[in-house]
C-alpha positions as CSV (number, residue, x, y, z in Angstrom):
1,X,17.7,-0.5,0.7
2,X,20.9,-1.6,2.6
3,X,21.8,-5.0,3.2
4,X,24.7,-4.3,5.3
5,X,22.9,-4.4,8.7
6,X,20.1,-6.2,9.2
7,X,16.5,-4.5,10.1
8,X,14.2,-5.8,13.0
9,X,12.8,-8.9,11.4
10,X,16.2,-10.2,10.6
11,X,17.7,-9.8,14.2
12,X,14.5,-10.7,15.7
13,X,14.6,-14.1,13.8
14,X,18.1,-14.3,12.6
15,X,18.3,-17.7,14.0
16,X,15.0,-18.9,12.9
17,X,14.3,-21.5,9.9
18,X,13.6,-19.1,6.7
19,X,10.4,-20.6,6.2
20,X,9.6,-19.4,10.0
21,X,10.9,-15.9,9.3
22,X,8.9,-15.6,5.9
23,X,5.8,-16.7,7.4
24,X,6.3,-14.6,10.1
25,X,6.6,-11.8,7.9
26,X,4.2,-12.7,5.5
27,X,1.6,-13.1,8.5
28,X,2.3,-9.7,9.6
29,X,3.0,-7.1,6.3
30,X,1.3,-9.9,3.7
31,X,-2.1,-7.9,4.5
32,X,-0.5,-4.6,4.6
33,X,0.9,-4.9,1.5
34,X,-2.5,-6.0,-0.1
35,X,-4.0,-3.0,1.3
36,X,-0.9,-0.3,-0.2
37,X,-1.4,-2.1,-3.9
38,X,-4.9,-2.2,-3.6
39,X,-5.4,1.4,-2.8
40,X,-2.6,2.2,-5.6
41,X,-3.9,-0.2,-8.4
42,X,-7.4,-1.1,-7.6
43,X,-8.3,-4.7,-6.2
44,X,-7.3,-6.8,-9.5
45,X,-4.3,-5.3,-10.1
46,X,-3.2,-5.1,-6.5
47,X,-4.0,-8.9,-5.8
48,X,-1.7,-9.8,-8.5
49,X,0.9,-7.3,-7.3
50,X,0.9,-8.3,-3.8
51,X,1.1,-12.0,-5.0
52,X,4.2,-10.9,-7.0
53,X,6.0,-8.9,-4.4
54,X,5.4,-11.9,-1.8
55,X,6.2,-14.9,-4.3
56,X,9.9,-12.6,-5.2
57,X,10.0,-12.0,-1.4
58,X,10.4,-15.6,-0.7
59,X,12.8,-16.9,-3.8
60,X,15.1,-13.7,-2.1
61,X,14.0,-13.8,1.4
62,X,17.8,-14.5,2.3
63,X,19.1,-11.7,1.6
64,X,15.6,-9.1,1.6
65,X,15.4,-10.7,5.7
66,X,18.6,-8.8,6.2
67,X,17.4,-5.4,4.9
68,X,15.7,-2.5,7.5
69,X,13.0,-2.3,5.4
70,X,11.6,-5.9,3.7
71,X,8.1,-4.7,3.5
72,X,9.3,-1.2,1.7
73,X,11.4,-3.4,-0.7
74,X,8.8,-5.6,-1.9
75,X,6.8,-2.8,-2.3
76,X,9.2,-1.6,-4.8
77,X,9.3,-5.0,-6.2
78,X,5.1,-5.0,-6.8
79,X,5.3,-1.2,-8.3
80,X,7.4,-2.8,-11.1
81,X,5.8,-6.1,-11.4
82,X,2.2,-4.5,-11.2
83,X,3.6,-2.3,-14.4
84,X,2.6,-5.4,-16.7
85,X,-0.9,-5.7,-15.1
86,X,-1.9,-2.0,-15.3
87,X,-5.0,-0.7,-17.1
88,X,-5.5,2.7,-18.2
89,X,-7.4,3.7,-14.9
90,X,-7.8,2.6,-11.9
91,X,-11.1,1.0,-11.1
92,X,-12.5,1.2,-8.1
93,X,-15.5,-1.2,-7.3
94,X,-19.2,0.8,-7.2
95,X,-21.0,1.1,-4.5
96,X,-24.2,-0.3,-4.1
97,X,-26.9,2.3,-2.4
98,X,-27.9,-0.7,0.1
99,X,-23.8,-0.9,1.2
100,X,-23.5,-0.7,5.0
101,X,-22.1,2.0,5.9
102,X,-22.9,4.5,3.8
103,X,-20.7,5.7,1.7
104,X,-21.3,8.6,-1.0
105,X,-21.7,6.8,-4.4
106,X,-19.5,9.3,-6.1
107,X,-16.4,8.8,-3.9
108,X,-15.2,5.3,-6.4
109,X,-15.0,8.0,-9.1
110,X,-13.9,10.9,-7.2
111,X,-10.5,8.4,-6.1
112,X,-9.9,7.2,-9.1
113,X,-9.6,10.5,-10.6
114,X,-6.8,11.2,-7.8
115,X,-2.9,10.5,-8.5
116,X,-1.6,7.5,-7.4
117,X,0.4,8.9,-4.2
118,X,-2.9,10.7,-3.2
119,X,-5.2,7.9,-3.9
120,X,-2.6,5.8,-1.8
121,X,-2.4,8.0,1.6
122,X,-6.3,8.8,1.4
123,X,-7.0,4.8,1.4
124,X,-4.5,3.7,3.7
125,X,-4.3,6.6,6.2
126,X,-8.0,7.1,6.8
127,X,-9.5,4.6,5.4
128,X,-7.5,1.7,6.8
129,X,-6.2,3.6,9.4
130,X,-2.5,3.8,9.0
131,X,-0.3,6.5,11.0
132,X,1.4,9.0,8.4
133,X,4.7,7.5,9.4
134,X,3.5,4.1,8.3
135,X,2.6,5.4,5.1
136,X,6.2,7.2,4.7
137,X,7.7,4.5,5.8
138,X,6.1,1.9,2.8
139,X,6.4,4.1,0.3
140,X,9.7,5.7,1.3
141,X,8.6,8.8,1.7
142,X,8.2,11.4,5.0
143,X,5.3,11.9,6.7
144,X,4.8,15.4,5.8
145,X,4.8,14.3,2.4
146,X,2.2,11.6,3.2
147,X,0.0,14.7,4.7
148,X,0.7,17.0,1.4
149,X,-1.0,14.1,-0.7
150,X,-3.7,13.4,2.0
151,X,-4.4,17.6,1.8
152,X,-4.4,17.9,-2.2
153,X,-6.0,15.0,-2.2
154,X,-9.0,15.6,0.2
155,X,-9.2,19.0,-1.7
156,X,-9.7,17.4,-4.8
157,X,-12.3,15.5,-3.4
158,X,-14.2,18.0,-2.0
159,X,-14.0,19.7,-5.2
160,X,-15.8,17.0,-6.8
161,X,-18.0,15.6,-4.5
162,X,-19.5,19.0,-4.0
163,X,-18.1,19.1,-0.1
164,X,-17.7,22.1,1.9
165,X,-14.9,22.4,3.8
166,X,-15.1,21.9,7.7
């Protein structure tokens, strides 16, 4: 990530108190951020990845303010801290045959059998909603690659879950 010129947040807010502009930030990619390590890691793993990435965001946020892309950074920053936390697999919680909506009760096992990338666009794109470009944009890739992992992945799913195709 460059440093050299600074992204939107730090133009936006360049004048701004640091504790302003990191709160302002916080407030707006804190909860995104949760969501991209949860989906990678599961929810333990990501809450103490996202805690990670945000408590290094703000004993830097001098010089990560300046960057184009903080949240992208400190996404970086919880991959490598969440390395420490990491289980074997992934562990998605069960579902519960009264949950509301309904959701197949396969599907926690069919996702954590997917790679990490795959697991990733699945959760965020379609089942947080994120664009493709959002997606690319955290984890520094392009959206067509985003929709590779979204296809393999919802292949893969299918597969398992016994799912025609549409």
């Amino acid at each position: 990530m460059s440093t050299r010129h600074p992204g939107f947040l730090g133009k936006v807010l360049m004048k701004a108190s640091p504790v302003a502009t990191y709160s302002a930030f916080v407030s707006e990619g804190g909860a995104r951020l949760r969501r991209a390590f949860v989906a990678a890691y599961g929810p333990e793993v990501g809450a103490e990845a996202t805690s990670d990435a945000l408590a290094y965001g703000w004993e830097h946020w001098d010089r990560i303010s300046l960057m184009e892309n903080p949240a992208g950074y400190l996404y970086r920053v919880g991959q490598s801290k969440a390395r420490r936390y990491r289980r074997r697999h992934v562990r998605l919680p069960s579902v519960e045959s009264v949950a509301q909506p309904w959701v197949e009760p396969g599907l926690p096992a069919a996702l954590e059998r997917l790679s990490e990338r795959q697991r990733q666009a699945i959760l965020l794109c379609h089942g947080y909603g994120w664009t493709l470009a959002e997606v690319g944009e955290l984890l520094d890739i392009g959206p067509s690659t985003v929709q590779r992992h979204i296809d393999r992945g919802m292949a893969k799913l299918r597969s398992k879950l016994g799912v025609e195709d549409e």
